[in-house]
C-alpha positions as a Python dict, from the first residue, in 0.01 Angstrom:
ca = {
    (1, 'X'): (0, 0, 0),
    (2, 'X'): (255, -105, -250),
    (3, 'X'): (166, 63, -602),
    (4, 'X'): (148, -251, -893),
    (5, 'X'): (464, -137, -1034),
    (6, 'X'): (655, -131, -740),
    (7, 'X'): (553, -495, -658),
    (8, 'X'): (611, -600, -1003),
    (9, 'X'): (1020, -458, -937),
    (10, 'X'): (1029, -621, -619),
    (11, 'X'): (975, -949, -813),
    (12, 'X'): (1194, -860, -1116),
    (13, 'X'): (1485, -1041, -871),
    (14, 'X'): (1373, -1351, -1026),
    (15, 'X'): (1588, -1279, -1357),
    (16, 'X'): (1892, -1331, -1140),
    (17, 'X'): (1823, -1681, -1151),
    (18, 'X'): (2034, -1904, -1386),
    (19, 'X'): (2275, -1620, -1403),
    (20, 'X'): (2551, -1765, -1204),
    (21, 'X'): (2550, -2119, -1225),
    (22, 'X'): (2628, -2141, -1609),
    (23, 'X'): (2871, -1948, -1597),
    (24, 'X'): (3084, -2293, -1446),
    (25, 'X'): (3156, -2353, -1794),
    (26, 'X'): (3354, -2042, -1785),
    (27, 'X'): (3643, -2287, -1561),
    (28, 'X'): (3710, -2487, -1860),
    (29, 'X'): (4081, -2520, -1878),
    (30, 'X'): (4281, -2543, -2161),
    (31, 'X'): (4292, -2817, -2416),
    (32, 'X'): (4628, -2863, -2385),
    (33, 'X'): (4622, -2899, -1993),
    (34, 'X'): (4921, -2910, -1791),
    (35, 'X'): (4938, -3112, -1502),
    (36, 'X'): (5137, -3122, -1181),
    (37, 'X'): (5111, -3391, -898),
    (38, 'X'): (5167, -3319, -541),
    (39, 'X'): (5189, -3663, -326),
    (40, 'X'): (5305, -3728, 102),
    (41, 'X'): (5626, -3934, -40),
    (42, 'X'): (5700, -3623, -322),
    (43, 'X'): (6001, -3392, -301),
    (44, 'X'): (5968, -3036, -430),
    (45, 'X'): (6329, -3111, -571),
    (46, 'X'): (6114, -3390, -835),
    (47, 'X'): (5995, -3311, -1136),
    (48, 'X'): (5611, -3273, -1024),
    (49, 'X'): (5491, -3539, -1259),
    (50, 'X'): (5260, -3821, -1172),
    (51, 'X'): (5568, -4045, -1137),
    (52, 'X'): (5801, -3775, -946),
    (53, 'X'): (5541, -3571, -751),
    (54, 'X'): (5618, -3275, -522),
    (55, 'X'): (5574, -3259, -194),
    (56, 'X'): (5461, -2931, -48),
    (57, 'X'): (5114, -2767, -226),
    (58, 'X'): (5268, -2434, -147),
    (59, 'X'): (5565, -2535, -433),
    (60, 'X'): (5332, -2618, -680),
    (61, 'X'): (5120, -2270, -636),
    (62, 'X'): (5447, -2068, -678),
    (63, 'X'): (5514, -2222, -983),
    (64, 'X'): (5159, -2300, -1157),
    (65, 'X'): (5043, -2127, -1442),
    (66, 'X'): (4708, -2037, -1616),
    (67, 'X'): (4533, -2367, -1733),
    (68, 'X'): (4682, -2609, -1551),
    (69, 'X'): (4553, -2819, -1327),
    (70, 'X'): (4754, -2912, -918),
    (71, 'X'): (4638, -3303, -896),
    (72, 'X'): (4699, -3378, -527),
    (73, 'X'): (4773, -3786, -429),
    (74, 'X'): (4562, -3934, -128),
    (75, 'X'): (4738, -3837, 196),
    (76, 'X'): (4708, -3632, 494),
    (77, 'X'): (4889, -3334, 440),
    (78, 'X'): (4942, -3073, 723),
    (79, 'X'): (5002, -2790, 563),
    (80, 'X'): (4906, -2460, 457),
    (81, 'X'): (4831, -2342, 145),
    (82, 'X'): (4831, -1990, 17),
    (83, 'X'): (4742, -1915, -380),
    (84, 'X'): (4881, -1541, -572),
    (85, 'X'): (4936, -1654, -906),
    (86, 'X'): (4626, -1694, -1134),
    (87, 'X'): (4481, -1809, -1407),
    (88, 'X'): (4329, -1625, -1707),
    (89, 'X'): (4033, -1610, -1948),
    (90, 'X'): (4233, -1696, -2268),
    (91, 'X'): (4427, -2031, -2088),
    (92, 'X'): (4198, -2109, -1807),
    (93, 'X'): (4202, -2133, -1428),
    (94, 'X'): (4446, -2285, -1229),
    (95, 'X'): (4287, -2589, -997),
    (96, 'X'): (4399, -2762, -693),
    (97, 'X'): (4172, -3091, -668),
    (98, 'X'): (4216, -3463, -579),
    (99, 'X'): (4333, -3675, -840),
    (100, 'X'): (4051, -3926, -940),
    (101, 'X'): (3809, -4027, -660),
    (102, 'X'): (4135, -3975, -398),
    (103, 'X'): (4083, -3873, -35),
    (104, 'X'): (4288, -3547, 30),
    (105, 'X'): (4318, -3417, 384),
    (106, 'X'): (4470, -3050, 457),
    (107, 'X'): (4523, -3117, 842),
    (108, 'X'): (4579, -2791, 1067),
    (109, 'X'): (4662, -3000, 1388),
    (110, 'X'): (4966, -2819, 1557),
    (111, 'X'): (4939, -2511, 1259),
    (112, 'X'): (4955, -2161, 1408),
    (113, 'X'): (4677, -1919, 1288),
    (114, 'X'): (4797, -1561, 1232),
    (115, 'X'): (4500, -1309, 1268),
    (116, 'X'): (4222, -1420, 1019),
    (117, 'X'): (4410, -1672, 786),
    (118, 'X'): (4299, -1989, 603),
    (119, 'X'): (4417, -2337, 576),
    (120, 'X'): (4396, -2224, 175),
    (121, 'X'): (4419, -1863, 154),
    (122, 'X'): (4335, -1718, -191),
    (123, 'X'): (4516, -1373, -216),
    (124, 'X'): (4417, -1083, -485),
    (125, 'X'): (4393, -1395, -757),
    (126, 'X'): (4130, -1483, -1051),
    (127, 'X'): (4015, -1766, -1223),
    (128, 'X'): (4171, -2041, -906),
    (129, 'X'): (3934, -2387, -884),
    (130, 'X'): (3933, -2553, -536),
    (131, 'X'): (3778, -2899, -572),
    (132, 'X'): (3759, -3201, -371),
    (133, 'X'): (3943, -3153, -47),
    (134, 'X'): (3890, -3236, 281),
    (135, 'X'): (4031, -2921, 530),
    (136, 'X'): (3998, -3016, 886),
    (137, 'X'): (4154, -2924, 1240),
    (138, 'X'): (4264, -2545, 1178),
    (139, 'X'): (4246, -2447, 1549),
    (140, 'X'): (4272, -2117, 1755),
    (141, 'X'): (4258, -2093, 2145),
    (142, 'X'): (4350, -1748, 2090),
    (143, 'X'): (4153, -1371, 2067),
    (144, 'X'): (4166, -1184, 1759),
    (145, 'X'): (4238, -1463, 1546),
    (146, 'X'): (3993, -1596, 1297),
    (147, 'X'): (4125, -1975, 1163),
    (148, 'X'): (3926, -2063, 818),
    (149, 'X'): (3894, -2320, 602),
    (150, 'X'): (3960, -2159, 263),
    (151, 'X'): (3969, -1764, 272),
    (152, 'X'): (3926, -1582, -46),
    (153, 'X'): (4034, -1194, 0),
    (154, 'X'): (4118, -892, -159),
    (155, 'X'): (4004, -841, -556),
    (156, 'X'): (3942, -1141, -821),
    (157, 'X'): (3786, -1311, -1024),
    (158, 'X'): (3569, -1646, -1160),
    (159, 'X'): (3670, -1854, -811),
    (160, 'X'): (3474, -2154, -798),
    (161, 'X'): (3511, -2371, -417),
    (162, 'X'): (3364, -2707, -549),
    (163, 'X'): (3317, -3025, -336),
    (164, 'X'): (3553, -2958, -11),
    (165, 'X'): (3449, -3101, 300),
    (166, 'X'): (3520, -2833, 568),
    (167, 'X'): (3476, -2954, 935),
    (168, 'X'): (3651, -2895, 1265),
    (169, 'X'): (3754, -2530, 1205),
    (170, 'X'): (3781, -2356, 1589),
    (171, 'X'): (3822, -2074, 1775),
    (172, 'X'): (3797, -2182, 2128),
    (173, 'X'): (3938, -1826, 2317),
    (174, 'X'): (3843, -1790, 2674),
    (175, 'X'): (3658, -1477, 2776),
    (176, 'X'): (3898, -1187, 2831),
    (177, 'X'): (3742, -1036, 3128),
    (178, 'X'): (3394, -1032, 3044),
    (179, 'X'): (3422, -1005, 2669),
    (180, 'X'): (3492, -1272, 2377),
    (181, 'X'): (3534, -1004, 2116),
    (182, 'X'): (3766, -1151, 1839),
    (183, 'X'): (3681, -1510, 1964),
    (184, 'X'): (3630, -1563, 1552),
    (185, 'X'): (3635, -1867, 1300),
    (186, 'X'): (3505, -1960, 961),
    (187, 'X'): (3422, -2283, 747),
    (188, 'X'): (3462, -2080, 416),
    (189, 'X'): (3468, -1696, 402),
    (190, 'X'): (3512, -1441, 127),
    (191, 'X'): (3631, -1098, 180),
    (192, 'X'): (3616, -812, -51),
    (193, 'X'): (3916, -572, 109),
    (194, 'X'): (3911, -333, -195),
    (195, 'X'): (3764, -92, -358),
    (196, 'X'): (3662, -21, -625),
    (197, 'X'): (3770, -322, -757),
    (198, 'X'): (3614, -590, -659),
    (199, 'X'): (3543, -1013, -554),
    (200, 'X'): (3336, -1085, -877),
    (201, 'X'): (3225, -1413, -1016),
    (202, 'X'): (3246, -1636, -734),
    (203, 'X'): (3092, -1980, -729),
    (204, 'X'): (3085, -2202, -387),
    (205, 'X'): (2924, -2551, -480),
    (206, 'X'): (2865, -2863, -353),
    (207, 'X'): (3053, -2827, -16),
    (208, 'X'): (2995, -2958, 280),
    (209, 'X'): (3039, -2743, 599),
    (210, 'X'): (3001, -2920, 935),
    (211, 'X'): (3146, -2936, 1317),
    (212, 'X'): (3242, -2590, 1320),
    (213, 'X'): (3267, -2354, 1616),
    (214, 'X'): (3243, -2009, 1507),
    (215, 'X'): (3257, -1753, 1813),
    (216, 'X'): (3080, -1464, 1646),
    (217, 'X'): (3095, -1573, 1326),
    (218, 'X'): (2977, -1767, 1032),
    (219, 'X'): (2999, -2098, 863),
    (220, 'X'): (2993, -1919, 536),
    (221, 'X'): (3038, -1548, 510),
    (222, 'X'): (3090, -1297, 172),
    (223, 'X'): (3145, -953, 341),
    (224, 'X'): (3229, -605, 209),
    (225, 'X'): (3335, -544, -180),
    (226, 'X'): (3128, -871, -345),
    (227, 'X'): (2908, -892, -686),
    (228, 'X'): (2793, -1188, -909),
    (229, 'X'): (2794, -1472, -657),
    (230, 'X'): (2653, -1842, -636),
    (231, 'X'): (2620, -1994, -317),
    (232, 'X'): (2415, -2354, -431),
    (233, 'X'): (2461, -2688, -313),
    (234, 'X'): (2586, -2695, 9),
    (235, 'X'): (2542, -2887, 307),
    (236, 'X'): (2578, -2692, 605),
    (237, 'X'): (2514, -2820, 928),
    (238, 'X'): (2607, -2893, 1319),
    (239, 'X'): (2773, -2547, 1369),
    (240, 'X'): (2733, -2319, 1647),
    (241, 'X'): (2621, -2006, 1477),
    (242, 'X'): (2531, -1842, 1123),
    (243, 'X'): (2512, -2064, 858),
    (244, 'X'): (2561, -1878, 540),
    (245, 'X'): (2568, -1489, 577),
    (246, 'X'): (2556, -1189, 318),
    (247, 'X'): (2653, -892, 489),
    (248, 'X'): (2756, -505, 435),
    (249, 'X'): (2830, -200, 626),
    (250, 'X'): (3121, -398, 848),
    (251, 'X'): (3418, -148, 683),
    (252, 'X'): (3556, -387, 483),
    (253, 'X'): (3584, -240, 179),
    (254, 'X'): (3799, 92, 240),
    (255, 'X'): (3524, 264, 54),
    (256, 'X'): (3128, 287, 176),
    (257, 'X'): (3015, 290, -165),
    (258, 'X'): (3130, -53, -217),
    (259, 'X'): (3110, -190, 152),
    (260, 'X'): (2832, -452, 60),
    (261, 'X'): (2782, -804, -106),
    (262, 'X'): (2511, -789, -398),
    (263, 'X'): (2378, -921, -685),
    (264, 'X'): (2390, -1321, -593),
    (265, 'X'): (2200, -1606, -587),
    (266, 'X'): (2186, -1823, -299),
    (267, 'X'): (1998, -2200, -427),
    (268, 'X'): (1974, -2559, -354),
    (269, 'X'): (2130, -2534, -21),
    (270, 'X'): (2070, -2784, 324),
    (271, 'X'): (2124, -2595, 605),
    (272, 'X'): (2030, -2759, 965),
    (273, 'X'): (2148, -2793, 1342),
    (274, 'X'): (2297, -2460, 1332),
    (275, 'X'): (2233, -2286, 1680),
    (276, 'X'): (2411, -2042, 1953),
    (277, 'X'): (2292, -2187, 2231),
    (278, 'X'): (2596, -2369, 2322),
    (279, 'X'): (2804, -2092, 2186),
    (280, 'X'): (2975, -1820, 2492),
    (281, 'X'): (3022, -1566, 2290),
    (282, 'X'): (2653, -1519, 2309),
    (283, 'X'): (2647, -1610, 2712),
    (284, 'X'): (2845, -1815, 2910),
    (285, 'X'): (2530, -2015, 3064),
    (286, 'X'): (2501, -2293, 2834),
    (287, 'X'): (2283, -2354, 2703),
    (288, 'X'): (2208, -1947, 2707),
    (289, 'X'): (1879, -2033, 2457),
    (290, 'X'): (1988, -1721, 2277),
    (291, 'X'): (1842, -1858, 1956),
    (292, 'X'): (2039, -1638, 1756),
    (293, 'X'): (2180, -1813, 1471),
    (294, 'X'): (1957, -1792, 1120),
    (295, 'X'): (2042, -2067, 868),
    (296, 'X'): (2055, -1847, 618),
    (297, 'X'): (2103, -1445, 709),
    (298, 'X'): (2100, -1187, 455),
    (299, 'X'): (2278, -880, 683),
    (300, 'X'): (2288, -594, 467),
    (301, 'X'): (2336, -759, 143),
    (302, 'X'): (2180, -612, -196),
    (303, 'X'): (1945, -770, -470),
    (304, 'X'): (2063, -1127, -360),
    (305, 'X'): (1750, -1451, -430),
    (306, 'X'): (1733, -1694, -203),
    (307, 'X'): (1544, -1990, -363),
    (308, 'X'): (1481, -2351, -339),
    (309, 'X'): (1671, -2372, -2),
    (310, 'X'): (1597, -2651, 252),
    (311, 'X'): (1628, -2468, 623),
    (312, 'X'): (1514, -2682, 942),
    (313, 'X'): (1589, -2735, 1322),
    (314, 'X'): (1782, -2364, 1278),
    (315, 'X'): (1748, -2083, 1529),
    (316, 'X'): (1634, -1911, 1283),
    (317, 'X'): (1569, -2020, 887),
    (318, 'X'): (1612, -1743, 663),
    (319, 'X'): (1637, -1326, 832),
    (320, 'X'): (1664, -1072, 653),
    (321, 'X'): (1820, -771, 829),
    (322, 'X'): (2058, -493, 871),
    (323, 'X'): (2264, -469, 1176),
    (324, 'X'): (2390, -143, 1145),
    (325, 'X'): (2169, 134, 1251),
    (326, 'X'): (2054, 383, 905),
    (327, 'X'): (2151, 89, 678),
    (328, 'X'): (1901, -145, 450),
    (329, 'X'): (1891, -458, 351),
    (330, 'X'): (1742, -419, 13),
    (331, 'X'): (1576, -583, -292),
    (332, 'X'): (1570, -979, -158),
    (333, 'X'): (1387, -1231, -332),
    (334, 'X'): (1316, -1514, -83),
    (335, 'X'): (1151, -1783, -331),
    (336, 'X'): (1012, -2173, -333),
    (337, 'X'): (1206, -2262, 38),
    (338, 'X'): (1077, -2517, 264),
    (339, 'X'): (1166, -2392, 603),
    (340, 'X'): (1019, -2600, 933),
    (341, 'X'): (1159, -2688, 1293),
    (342, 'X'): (1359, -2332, 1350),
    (343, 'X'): (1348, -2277, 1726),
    (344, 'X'): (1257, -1944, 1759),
    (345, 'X'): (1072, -1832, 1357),
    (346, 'X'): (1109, -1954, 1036),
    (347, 'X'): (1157, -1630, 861),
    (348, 'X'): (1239, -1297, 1033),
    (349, 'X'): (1289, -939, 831),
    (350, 'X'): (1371, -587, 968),
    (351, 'X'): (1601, -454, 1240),
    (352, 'X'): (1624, -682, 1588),
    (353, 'X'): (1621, -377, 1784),
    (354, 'X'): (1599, -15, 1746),
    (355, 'X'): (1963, 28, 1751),
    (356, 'X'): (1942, -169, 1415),
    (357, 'X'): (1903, -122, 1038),
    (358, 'X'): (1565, -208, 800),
    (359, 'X'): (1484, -424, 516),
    (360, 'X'): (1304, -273, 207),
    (361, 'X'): (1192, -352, -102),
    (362, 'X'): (1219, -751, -46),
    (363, 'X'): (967, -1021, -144),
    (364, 'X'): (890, -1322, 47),
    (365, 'X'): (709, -1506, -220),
    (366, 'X'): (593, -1902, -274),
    (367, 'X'): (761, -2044, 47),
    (368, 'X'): (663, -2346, 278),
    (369, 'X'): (725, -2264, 655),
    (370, 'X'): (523, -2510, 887),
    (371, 'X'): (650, -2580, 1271),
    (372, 'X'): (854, -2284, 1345),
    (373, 'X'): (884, -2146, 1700),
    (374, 'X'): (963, -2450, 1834),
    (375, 'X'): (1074, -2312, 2136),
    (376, 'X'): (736, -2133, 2210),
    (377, 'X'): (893, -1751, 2190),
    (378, 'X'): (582, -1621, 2028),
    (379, 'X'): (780, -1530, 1766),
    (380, 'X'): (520, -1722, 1520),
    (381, 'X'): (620, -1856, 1130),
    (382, 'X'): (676, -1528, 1037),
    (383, 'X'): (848, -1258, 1276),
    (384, 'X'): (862, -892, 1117),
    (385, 'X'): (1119, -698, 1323),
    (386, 'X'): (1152, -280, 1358),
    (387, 'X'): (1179, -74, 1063),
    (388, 'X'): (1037, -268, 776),
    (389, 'X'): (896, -56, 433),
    (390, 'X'): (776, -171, 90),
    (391, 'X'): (809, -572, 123),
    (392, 'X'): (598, -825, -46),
    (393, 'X'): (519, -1101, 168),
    (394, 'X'): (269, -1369, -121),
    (395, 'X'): (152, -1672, -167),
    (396, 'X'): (322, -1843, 87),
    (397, 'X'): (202, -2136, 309),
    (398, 'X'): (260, -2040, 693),
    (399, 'X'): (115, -2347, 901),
    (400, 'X'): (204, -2375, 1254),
    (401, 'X'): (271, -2675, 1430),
    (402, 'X'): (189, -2720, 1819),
    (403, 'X'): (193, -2330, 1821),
    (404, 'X'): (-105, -2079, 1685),
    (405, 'X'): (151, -1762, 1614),
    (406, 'X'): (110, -1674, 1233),
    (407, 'X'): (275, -1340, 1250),
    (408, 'X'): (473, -1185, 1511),
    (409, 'X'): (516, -791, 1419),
    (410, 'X'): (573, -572, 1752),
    (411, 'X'): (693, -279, 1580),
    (412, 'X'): (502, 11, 1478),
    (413, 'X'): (751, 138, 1233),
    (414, 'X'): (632, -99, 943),
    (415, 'X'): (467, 96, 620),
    (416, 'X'): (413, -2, 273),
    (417, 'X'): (438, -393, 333),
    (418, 'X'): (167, -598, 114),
    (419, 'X'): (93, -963, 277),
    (420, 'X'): (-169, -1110, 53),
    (421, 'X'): (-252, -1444, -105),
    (422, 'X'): (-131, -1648, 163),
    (423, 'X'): (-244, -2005, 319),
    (424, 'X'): (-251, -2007, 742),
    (425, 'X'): (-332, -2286, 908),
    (426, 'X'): (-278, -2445, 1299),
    (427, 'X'): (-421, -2770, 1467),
    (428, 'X'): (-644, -2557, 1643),
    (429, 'X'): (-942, -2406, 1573),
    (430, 'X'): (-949, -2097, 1302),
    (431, 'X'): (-1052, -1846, 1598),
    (432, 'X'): (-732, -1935, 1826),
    (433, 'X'): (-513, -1836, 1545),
    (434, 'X'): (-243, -1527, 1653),
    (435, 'X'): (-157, -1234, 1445),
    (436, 'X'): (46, -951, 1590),
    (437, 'X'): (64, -699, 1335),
    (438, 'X'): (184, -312, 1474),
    (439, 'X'): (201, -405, 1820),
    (440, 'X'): (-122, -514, 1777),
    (441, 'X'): (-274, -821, 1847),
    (442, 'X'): (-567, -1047, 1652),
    (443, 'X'): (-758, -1339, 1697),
    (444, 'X'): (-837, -1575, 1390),
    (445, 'X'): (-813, -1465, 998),
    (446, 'X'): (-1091, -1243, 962),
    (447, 'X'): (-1029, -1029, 1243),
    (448, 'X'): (-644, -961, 1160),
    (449, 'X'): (-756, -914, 818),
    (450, 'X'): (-1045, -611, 924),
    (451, 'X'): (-808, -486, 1140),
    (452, 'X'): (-519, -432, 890),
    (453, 'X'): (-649, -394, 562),
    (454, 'X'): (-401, -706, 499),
    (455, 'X'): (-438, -1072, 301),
    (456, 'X'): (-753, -997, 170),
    (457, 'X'): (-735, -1269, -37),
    (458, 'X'): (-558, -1523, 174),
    (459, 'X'): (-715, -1877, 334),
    (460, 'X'): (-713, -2018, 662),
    (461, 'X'): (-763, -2382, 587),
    (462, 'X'): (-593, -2742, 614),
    (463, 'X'): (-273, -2724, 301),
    (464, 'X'): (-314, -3081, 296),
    (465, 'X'): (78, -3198, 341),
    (466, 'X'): (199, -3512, 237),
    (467, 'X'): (346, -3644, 568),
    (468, 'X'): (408, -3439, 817),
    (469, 'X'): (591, -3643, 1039),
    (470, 'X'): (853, -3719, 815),
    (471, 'X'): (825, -3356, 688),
    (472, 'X'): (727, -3420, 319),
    (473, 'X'): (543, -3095, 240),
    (474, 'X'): (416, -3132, -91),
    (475, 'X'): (57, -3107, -131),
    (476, 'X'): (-175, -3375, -187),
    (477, 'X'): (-416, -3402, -471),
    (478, 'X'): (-708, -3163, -371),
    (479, 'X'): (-501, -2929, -158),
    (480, 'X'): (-689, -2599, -124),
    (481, 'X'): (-317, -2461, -234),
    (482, 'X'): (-279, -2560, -573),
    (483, 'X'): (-373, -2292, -863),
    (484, 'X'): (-480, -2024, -542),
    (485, 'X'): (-166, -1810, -551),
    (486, 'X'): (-130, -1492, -770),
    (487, 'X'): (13, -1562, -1112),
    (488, 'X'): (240, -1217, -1157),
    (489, 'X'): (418, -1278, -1512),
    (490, 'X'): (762, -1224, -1341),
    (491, 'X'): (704, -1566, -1161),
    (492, 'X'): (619, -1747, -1510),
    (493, 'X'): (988, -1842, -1577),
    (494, 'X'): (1105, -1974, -1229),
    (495, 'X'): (1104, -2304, -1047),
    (496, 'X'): (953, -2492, -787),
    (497, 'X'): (1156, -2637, -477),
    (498, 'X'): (1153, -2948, -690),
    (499, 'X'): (1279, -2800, -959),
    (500, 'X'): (945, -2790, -1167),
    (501, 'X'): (820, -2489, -1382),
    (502, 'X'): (664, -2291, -1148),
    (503, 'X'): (396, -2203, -1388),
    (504, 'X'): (130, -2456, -1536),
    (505, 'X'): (-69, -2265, -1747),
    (506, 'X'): (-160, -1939, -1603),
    (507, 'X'): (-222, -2091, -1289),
    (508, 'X'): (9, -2125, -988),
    (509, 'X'): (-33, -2310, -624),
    (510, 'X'): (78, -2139, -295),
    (511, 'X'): (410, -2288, -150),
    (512, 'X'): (701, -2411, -206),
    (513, 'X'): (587, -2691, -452),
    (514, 'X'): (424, -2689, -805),
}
C-alpha cells in the first residue's frame, strides 16, 4: 500500500492548474502596435498597409518585427507559410490572425510536402501568435513524409495556436511491401529537436481539429524537449487515430535527459470519433477493429493534469502509458473528466504488452466513466495494463453500461496501486459485477474487495445520473455520490467538470461533478 505521504504527492499535481492559462496575458503586444495586411489582390511590391496589402504571408514574416501584428484579408490563399523571426518580452509577439471576423483559408491543394513540414512551420522562434485560420488540404500520397497543419520545432518560446480550424491534413501512402512505416500526418504538432534548450510556454487554444488521416500518428502531438504547456479548448474529432498525445523516449531531443514533454496541463478539451479501425497502418482489413486510438494518450510524458476533459465514442478515452520498454510514464493527474462510449475502455494505464514501458506515481481521481467497452472486449471502465506501481485510482464513478466489467487488470506485475473510495455500478445485479485484478478474477464488490485488500471503502450502488440517454451525468439530488468521496486538502482548491469549487465545505461527492 501507498504510504499517506506518498498519496498526498501524487495529488500535489493539482497546483499545476491555473498555471498556464494566465499566462495568455503574457501575448499582449505593444501599445504602439504595428500592423501589416496581407490580402489575394496584394503585391509584396505594396506598401503592406490596409489600403496596399501584400500578397504572399511568407513576405510579411521576413520582414515582421516584435509587436506587430500580420492582419490577413478573407481569401483562399495556397500557400505556405514558414515563421524565423520573433517577437520579444519587452515589444511583444508577432501574430498572424484574420482581420476582424474574416474567413482565412491556407489551402495545400497541389503543395508538395517535404519530409515532416507544415502548412505554417514555426522554426527555432518565441513569442509568434497564430489565431484564426482555417489550414486545410495539405496532402501526402507519399512514405516518409509527415504533412501538418502548423508545426512548431526546434527551441522557443510563449507560442500560443488560438482558434485555427485544422481539417483535411493526409497522408494517404500505399503499403510498401507489407509495411506503412512513415505513412505519417498531423493536425498540429510540436517538436522539441534540442537540447538543452527547450519548447517552453506553449499555449494551443480553442482549435478545432477534424477530418484528419493520420497513418501512425496524431491529431495533436508535443514530443521530445517540451515544458510549461496548455493544451485547453479544443475540439478534436473525426480522425483516424490519436487525438492529443504527450509522449517521450522517441529520440527527439538529441539528449535523453531531455527526450520528454512535462509539466503541462491538458483542460477543457472535446475529443470524440477518433478511431483506427479504418486506418491501414494498423491492418489493411478495414475495418481491422484494432481499437487503438485513445482520445487523449499520455505516452511517456511527465507531471502533465488532465482535467475537466470531455472524451466519448473514442477507442480509447484517456491511457496512460509508456511505449518504450524500461521507460515510465510518471506523476499524471487525471481529474473531474467525463469519459463514456470508448469502444474498447474508458481509461487504460501501464504498458500494452510486455515489450512496453509502466506508469507510476499517477492519480486517477474524481472522474465519471459510464458505458465504456462498447465493443464487448472485456476490457471493462477501467483497464490496468503490465507494469503498473504506486497509482492512486479515488473517488471516481465507474458505471457500466450493457457490460458488467469494472476492472480489467491481467497483469501480475502491479504493486503499490491504492483503488479506494470509488462508486461501481451495472444494470445487473451487484453479484454479476466483474473485477479482474492480478490475473485474477471476482464476482460482485465484496468478493473483489476480500480478495484484494482493495476499495474498502467504495459502493456498489445506483449514482443516480441525470439522463443517461442523452449522456447528462450529473447527479441527481439524493445521489449516493455526493459528499462520499475522500476530502484530501490537495483537492480543496480545484474544480469540478463544470467548473465549480470542487470543495463545499469539507465535504466532496465522487465524480466528475460537484
Amino acid at each position: 500500500m501507498l504510504h499517506t505521504k506518498l498519496i498526498s504527492l501524487l495529488l500535489l499535481g493539482i497546483t499545476l492548474s491555473g498555471l498556464f492559462i494566465g499566462e495568455k496575458q503574457e501575448f499582449a503586444n505593444s501599445t504602439e502596435e504595428t500592423a501589416y495586411f496581407i490580402a489575394p489582390t496584394g503585391s509584396d511590391a505594396n506598401a503592406g498597409t490596409l489600403d496596399s496589402p501584400w500578397k504572399t504571408l511568407q513576405h510579411a514574416a521576413d520582414l515582421a518585427e516584435a509587436g506587430s501584428t500580420v492582419y490577413v484579408r478573407s481569401g483562399v490563399y495556397k500557400q505556405k507559410l514558414v515563421v524565423t523571426r520573433s517577437g520579444s518580452a519587452a515589444k511583444g509577439a508577432i501574430t498572424y490572425s484574420n482581420y476582424g471576423s474574416e474567413k482565412v483559408i491556407l489551402d495545400g491543394t497541389g503543395l508538395t510536402v517535404e519530409g515532416r513540414e507544415g502548412l505554417i512551420t514555426v522554426n527555432d522562434a518565441s513569442y509568434i501568435h497564430i489565431n484564426g485560420l482555417e489550414i486545410r488540404n495539405y496532402k501526402s500520397r507519399a512514405n516518409d513524409t509527415a504533412p501538418v497543419g502548423i508545426l512548431v520545432q526546434g527551441a522557443g518560446s510563449y507560442i500560443q495556436l488560438t482558434n485555427n480550424n485544422i481539417h483535411s491534413i493526409q497522408n494517404t501512402a500505399a503499403p510498401t511491401g507489407k509495411s506503412l512505416r512513415g505513412r505519417d500526418a498531423h493536425g498540429i504538432a510540436v517538436y522539441g529537436t534540442k537540447a538543452p534548450q527547450s519548447l517552453h510556454h506553449i499555449i494551443i487554444d480553442g482549435n478545432k481539429l477534424h477530418n484528419l488521416v493520420l497513418g501512425s500518428s496524431e491529431s495533436l502531438v508535443l514530443n521530445g524537449n517540451i515544458e510549461q504547456f496548455t493544451i485547453s479548448n479544443n475540439r478534436i474529432y473525426d480522425n483516424d487515430n490519436i487525438g492529443i498525445d504527450i509522449i517521450g523516449f522517441e529520440g527527439v531531443a538529441p539528449k535523453s535527459a531531455f527526450d520528454q514533454a512535462r509539466n503541462g496541463l491538458i483542460q477543457g478539451n472535446t475529443v470524440y470519433n477518433i478511431s483506427s479501425n479504418n486506418n491501414p497502418s494498423y491492418g489493411k482489413k478495414l475495418p481491422n477493429d484494432s481499437n487503438a486510438a485513445g482520445g487523449i494518450y499520455i505516452d511517456g510524458g511527465k507531471n502533465v493534469v488532465v482535467e475537466r476533459n470531455l472524451s466519448y465514442n473514442n477507442d480509447i478515452g484517456v491511457e496512460l502509458a509508456s511505449e518504450h520498454k524500461g521507460k515510465a510514464t510518471s506523476g499524471i493527474t487525471v481529474r473531474s473528466n467525463v469519459i463514456h462510449s470508448n469502444r474498447l475502455t474508458g481509461i487504460a494505464l501501464g504498458g500494452y504488452d510486455k515489450q512496453r514501458g509502466s506508469t507510476t506515481g499517477s492519480s486517477i481521481v474524481n472522474n465519471t466513466l459510464y458505458n465504456n467497452d462498447t465493443s464487448g472486449s472485456g476490457s471493462g471502465q477501467l483497464l490496468i495494463q503490465y507494469d503498473t506501481s504506486n497509482n492512486l485510482i479515488r473517488n471516481n464513478i465507474i458505471a457500466a453500461g450493457s457490460g458488467n466489467k469494472m476492472i480489467a487488470n491481467e497483469y501480475k506485475k502491479n504493486t503499490g496501486n491504492v483503488v479506494d473510495y470509488n462508486l461501481y455500478f451495472s444494470p445487473g445485479t451487484g453479484a454479476k459485477a466483474q473485477w479482474v485484478w492480478k490475473n485474477k478474477s471476482y464476482s460482485g464488490l465484496a468478493a473483489y474487495q476480500s480478495g484484494t485488500g482493495q476499495d474498502a471503502h467504495s459502493l456498489f450502488v445506483d449514482p443516480r445520473f441525470v439522463q443517461t440517454k442523452s449522456f447528462d451525468l450529473h447527479l441527481k439530488s439524493g445521489s449516493p455520490a455526493i459528499d462520499r468521496g475522500y476530502s484530501d486538502r490537495n483537492l480543496w482548491n480545484t474544480y469540478d467538470f463544470d467548473g465549480k469549487a470542487r470543495v463545499s465545505g469539507k465535504t466532496i461527492n465522487i465524480g466528475a461533478f460537484e
